[in-house]
C-alpha positions as CSV (number, residue, x, y, z in Angstrom):
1,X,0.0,0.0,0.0
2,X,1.3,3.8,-1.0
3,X,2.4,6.0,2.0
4,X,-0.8,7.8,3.3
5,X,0.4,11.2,2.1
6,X,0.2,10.0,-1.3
7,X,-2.9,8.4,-1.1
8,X,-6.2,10.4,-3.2
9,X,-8.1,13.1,-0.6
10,X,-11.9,12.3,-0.3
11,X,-14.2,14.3,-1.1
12,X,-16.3,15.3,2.6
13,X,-20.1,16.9,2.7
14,X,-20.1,16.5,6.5
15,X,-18.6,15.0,9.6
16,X,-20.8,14.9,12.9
17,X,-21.8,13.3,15.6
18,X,-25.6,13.0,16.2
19,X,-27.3,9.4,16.7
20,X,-28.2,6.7,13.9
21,X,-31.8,7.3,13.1
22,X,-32.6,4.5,10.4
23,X,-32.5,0.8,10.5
24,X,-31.8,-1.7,13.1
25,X,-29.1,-0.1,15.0
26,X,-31.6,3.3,15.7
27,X,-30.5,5.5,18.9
28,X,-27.2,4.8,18.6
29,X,-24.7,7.3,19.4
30,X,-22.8,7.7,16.1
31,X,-20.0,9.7,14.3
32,X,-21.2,9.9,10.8
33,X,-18.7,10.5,7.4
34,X,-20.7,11.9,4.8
35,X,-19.0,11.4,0.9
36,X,-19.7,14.2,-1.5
37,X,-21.1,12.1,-4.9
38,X,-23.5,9.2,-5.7
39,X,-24.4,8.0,-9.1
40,X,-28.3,7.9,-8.8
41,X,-30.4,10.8,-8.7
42,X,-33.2,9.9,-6.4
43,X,-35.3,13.2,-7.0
44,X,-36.2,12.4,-3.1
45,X,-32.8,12.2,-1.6
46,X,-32.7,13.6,1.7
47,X,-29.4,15.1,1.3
48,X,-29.3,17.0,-1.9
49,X,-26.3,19.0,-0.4
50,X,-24.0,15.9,-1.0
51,X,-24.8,15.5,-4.6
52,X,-23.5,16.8,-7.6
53,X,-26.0,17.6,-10.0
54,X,-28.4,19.5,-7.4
55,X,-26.6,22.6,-7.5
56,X,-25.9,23.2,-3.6
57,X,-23.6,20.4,-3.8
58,X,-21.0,21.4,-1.6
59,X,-17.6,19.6,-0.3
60,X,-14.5,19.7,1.2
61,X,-11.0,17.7,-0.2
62,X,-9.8,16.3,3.2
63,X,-6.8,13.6,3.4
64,X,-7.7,10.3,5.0
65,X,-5.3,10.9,7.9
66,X,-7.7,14.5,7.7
67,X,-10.7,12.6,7.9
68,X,-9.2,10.0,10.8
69,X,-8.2,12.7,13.6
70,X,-11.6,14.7,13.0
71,X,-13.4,11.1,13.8
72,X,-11.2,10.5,16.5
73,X,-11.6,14.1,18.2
74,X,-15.5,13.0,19.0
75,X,-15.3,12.1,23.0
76,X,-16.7,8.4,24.3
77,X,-18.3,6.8,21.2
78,X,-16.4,4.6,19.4
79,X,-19.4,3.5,16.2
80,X,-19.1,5.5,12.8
81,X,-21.3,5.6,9.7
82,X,-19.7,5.9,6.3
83,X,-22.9,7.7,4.4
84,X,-23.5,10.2,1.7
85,X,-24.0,10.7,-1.0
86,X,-22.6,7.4,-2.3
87,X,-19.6,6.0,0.1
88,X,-18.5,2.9,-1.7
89,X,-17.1,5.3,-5.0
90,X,-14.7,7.3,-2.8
91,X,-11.0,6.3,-4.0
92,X,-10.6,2.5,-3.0
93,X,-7.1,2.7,-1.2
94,X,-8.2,6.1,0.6
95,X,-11.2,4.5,1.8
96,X,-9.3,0.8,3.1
97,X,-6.7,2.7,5.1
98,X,-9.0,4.9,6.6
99,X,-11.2,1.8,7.9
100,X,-8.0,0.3,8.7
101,X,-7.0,2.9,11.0
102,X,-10.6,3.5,12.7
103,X,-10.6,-0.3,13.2
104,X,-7.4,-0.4,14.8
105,X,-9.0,2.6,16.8
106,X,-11.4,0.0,18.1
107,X,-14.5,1.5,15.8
108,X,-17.7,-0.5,14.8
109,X,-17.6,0.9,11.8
110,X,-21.3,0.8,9.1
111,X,-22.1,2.0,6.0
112,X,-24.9,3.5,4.0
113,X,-24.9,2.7,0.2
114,X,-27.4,2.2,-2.6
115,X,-25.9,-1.3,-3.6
116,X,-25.5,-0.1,-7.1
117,X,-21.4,-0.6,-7.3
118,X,-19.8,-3.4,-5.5
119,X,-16.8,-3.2,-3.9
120,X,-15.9,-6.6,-2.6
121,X,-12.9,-5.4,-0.8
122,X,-15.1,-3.9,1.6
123,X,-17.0,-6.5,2.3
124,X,-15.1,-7.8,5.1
125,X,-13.8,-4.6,7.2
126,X,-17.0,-2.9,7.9
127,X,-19.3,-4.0,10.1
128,X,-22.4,-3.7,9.0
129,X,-24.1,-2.9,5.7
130,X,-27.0,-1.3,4.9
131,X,-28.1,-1.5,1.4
132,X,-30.8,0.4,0.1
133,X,-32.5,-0.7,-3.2
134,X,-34.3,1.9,-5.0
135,X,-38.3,1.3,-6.0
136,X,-40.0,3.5,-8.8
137,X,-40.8,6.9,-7.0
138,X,-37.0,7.5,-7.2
139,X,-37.3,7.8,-10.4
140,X,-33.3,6.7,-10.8
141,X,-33.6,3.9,-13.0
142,X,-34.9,3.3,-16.6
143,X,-37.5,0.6,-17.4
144,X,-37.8,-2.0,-14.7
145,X,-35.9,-1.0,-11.2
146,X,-35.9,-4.8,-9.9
147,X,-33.9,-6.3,-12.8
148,X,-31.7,-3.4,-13.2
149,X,-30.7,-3.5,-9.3
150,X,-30.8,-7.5,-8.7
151,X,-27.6,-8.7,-10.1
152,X,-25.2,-5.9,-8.1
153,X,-27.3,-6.8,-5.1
154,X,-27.3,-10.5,-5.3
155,X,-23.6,-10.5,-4.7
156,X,-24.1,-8.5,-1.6
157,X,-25.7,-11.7,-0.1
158,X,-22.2,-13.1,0.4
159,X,-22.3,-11.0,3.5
160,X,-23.4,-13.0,7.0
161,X,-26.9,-12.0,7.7
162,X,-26.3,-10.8,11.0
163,X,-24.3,-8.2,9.0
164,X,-26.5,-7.0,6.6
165,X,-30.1,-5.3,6.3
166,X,-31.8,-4.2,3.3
167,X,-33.6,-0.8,3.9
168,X,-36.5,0.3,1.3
169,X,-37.6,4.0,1.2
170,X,-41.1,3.6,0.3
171,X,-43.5,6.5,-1.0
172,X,-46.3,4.5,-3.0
173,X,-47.6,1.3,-3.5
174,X,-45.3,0.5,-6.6
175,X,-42.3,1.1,-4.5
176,X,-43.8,-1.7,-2.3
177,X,-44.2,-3.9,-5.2
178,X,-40.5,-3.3,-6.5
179,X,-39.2,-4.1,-2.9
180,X,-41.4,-8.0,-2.4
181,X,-40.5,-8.7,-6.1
182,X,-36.8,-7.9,-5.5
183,X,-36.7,-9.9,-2.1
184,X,-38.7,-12.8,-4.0
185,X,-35.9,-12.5,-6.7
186,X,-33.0,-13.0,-4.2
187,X,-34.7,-15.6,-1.8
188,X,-33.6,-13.0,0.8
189,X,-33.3,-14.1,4.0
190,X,-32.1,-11.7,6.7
191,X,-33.2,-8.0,8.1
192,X,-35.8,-6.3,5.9
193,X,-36.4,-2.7,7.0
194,X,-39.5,-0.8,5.6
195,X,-38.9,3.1,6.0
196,X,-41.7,5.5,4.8
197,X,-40.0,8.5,2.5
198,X,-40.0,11.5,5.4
199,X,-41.9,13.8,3.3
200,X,-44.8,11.6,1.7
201,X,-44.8,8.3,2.8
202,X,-47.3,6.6,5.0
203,X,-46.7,4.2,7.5
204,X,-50.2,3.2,7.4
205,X,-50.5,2.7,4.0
206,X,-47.3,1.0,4.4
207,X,-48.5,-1.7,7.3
208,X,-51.5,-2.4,5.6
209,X,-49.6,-3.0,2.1
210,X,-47.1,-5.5,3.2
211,X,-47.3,-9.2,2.8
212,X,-46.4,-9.9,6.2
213,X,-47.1,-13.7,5.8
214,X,-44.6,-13.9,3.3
215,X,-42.2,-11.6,4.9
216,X,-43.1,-11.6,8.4
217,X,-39.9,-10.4,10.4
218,X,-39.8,-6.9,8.3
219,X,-39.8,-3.6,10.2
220,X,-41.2,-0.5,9.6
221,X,-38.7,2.5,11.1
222,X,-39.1,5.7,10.1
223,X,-36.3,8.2,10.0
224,X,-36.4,8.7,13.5
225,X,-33.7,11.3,14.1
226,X,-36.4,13.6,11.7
227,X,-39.0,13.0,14.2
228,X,-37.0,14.4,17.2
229,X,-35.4,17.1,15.3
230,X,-32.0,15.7,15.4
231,X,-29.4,16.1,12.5
């Protein structure tokens, strides 16, 4: 591996310490990394500020070693969220050393990421993944959003499911739909989380929607951190 210094900076929308407000690990106090950049434009993404064809996209280039002190200057936590924007496409070697370094730290370390690009290399020093599949109302996809997102998932599945959940934003029914046909495409087996999109989603709607004989042990968590007016 190349000396640190001459390793590629990252590209950084935010670093803070709040708790983790989605999924299965909610309340937890967490440092979070937020990457500038993703590859989908969800025209519902929650943090438009760390995309780049918004237009209030805004970033700082920060070194890994950067990006490790500012982690490790948050008191008595020791959990950090690698979110965005799109984590997985910041430069490879950047992105291993830093994890390296937090891990030897003695961080639990999760990520965020759309499942759209694989990086297998990554598979094994985070802790936990949370991939988020995309239904319809994104409007990120062309033509059928299943099929075009099954095969980079699929290899996801390597992963142990006690490391894994698959969260779904879900605004309408078809977003529903996409999510049971992609789980029924993947034999999925492991933590299904069901998150209404903040601004027009409907837990109700949402309850009363899901085949919960066929997929019995899926939760519905909002984002929580939203609700309490936390960052």
């Amino acid at each position: 591996m190349q000396p640190v210094q001459d390793m590629p900076s990252f590209r950084i929308n935010e670093i803070f310490l709040s708790v983790q407000g989605e999924g299965l690990h909610v309340g937890e106090r967490t440092v979070f990394v937020r990457f500038y950049g993703c590859p989908l434009h969800c025209v519902w993404c929650d943090q438009p500020e760390a995309l780049t064809h918004t237009g209030v996209g805004r970033f700082l280039a920060m070194t890994p070693a950067e990006v490790r002190d500012q982690v490790l200057a948050f008191p008595d936590t020791r959990k950090v969220c690698l979110t965005g924007g799109e984590p997985v496409v910041a430069p490879r070697q950047s992105l291993l050393w830093l994890i390296g370094e937090l891990k030897e730290s003695g961080y639990w370390i999760s990520i965020e990421t759309s499942g759209a690009r694989v990086v297998e290399e990554l598979f094994e020093p985070i802790d936990f993944w949370t991939v988020a599949p995309k239904g319809r109302s994104a409007e990120t996809f062309e033509g059928d959003v299943v099929e075009a997102q099954a095969p980079s998932l699929r290899r996801h599945l390597s992963l142990p499911p006690e490391r894994r959940q698959l969260k779904f934003v879900i605004q309408t029914r078809e977003d529903l739909d996409d999510a049971v046909r992609l789980l029924d495409e993947l034999r999925y087996e492991g933590a299904v989380v069901l998150q209404p999109e903040h601004t027009k989603g409907d837990a109700r709607r949402i309850f009363a929607w899901w085949p919960w004989d066929r997929y019995p042990e899926a939760r519905l968590i909002p984002q929580t951190h939203k609700m309490v007016g936390m960052h």
